[in-house]
MARVO-293423 format. One record per atom (N, C-alpha, C): y, x, z. Coordinates in steps of 0.2 Angstrom, whole numbers, padded with zeros to 4 digits, always signed. Layout:
<atoms>
YXZ;...
</atoms>
This chain:
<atoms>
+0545+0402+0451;+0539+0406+0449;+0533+0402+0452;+0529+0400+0447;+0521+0398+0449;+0518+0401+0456;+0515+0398+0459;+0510+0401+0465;+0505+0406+0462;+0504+0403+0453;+0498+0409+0451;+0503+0415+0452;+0509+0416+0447;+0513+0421+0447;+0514+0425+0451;+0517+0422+0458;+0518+0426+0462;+0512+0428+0468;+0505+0428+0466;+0500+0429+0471;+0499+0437+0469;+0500+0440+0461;+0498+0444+0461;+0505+0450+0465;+0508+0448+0465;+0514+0453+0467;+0515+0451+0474;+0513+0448+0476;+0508+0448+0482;+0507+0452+0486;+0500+0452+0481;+0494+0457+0484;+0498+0463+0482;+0501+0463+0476;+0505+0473+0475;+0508+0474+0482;+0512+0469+0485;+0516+0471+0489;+0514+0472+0498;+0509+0471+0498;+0502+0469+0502;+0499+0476+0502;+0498+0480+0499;+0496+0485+0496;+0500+0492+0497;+0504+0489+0493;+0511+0495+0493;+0513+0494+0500;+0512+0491+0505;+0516+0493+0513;+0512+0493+0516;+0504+0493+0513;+0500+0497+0516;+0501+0504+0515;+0500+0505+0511;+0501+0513+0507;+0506+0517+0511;+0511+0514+0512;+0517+0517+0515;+0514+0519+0521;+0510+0513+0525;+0510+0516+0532;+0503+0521+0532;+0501+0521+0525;+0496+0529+0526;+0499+0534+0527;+0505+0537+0525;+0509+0541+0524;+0515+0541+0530;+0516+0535+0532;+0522+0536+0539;+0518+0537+0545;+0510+0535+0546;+0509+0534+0552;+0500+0537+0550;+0500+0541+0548;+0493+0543+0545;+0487+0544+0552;+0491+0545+0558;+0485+0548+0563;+0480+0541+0565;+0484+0536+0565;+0481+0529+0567;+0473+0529+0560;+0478+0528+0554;+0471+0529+0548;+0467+0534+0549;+0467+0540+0551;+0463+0548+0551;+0457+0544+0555;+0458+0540+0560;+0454+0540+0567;+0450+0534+0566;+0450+0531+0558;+0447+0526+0553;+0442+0528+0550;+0441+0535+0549;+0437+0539+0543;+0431+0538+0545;+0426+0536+0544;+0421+0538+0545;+0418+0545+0544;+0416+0549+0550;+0411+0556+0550;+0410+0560+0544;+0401+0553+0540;+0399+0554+0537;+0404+0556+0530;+0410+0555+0531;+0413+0557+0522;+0413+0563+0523;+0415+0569+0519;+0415+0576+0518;+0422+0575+0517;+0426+0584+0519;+0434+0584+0520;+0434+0584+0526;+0443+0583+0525;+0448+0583+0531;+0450+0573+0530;+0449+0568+0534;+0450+0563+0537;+0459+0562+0536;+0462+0567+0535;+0470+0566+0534;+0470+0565+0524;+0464+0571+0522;+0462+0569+0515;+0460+0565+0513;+0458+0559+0516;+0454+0553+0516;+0460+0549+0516;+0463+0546+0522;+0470+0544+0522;+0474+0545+0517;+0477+0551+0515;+0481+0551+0507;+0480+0549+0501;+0472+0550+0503;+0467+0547+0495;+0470+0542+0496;+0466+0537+0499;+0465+0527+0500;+0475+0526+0499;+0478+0528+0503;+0486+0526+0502;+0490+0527+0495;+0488+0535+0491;+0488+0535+0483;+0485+0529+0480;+0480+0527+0482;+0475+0522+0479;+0478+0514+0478;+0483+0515+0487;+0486+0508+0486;+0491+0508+0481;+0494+0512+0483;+0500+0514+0477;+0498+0511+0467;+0494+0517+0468;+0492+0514+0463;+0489+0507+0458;+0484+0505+0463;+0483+0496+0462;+0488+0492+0463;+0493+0493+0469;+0501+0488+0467;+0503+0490+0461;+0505+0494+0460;+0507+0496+0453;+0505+0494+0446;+0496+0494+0447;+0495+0490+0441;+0494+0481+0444;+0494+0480+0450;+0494+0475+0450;+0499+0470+0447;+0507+0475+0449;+0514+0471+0444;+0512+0472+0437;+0510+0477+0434;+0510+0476+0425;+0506+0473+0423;+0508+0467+0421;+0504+0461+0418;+0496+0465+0412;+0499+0469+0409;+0493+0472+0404;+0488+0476+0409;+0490+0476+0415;+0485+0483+0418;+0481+0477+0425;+0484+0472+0424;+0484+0467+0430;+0475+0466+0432;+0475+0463+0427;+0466+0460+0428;+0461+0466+0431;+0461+0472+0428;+0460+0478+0429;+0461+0481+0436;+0468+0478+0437;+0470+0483+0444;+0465+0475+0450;+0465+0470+0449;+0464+0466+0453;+0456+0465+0453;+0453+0468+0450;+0446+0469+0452;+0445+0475+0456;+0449+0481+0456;+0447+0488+0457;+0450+0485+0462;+0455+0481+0465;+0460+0480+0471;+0453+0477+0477;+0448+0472+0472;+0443+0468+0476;+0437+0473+0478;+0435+0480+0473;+0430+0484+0473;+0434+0490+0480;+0440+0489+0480;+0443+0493+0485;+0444+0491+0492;+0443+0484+0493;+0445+0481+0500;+0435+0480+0502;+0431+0480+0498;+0424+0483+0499;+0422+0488+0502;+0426+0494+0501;+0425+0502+0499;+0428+0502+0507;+0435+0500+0508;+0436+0504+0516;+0434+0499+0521;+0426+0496+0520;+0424+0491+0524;+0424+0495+0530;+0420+0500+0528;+0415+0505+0533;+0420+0507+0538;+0427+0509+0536;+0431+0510+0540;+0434+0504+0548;+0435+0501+0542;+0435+0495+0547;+0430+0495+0554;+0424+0495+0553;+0417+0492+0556;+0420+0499+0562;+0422+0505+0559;+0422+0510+0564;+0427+0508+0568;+0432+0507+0567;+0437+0505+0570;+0436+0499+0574;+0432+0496+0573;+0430+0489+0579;+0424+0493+0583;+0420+0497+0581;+0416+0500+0585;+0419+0506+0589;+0422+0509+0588;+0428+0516+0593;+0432+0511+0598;+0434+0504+0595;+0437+0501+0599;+0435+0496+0605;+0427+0496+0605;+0425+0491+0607;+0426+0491+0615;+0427+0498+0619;+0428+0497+0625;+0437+0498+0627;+0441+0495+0622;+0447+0498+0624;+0451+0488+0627;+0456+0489+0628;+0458+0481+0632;+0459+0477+0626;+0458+0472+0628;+0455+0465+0623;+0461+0462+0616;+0468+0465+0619;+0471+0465+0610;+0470+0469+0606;+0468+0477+0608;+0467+0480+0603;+0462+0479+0602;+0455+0476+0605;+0449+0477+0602;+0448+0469+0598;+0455+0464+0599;+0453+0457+0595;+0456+0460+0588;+0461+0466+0587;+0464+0465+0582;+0457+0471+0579;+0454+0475+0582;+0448+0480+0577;+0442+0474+0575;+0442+0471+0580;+0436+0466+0576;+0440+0461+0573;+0446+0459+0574;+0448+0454+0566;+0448+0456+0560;+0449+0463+0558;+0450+0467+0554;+0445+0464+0550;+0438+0463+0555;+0433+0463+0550;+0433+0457+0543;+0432+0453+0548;+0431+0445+0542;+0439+0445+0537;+0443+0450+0539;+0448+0450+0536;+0449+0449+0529;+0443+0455+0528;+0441+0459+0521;+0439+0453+0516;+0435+0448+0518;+0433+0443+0514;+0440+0440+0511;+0443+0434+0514;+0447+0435+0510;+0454+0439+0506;+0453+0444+0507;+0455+0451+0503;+0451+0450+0496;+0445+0453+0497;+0442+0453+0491;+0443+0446+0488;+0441+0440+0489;+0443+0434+0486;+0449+0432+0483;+0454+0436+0487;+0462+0434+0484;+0463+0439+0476;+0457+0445+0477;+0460+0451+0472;+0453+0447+0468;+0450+0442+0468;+0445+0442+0464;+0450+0435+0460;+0456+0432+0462;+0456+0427+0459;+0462+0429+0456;+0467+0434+0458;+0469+0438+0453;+0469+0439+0447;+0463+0440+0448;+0459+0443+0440;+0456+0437+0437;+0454+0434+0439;+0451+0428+0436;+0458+0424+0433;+0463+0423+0434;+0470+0420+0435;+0472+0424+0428;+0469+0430+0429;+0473+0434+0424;+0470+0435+0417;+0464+0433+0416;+0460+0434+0409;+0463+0433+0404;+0463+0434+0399;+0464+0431+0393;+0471+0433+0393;+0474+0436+0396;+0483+0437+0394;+0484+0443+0396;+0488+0447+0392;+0489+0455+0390;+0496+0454+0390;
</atoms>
């Protein structure tokens, strides 16, 4: 299989084990949530995991592909905020955990670029 072909199943699967661990280990994502959202932060957590769920999903069906691989790049945007709290709640804790909250950050970049070239990759074909 091409390295185009297997990038998007990839990132589904990249996704989908995230998703999982929304769901097996939810208290570590709760304590991600930014304040300012309205709700319960466990609600928050099972949205964004549904979400991954769902973006692998269209990520594997080539007709839903281009589609889910943009929303996948507008999504790795969306839980930035989360991120930046997580390197901030973390900044005084001992220096592996606070190297892996502040990696998290620059992470995201190529996250959105991987799901940006997905889509790009994927035009023109249904």
């Amino acid at each position: 299989m091409p390295r185009s072909e297997r990038s998007p199943l990839l990132l589904a699967a990249l996704l989908a084990g995230v998703g999982v661990t929304h769901f097996a280990s939810p208290r570590s994502f709760d304590a991600t949530i930014p304040r300012s959202l309205p709700g319960s932060p466990r609600t928050w957590t099972y949205a964004s995991g549904v979400a991954e769920f769902a973006l692998a999903a269209g990520l594997v069906a080539p007709r839903t592909r281009r589609a889910a691989a943009l929303a996948s790049a507008a999504f790795f945007v969306g839980v930035f905020p989360a991120n930046v709290k997580m390197a901030v709640d973390w900044r005084h804790r001992p220096t592996p955990q606070k190297a892996l909250a502040f990696g998290r950050l620059p992470l995201q970049v190529p996250l959105v670029l991987w799901a940006r070239s997905v889509a790009r990759n994927t035009e023109g074909r249904s």
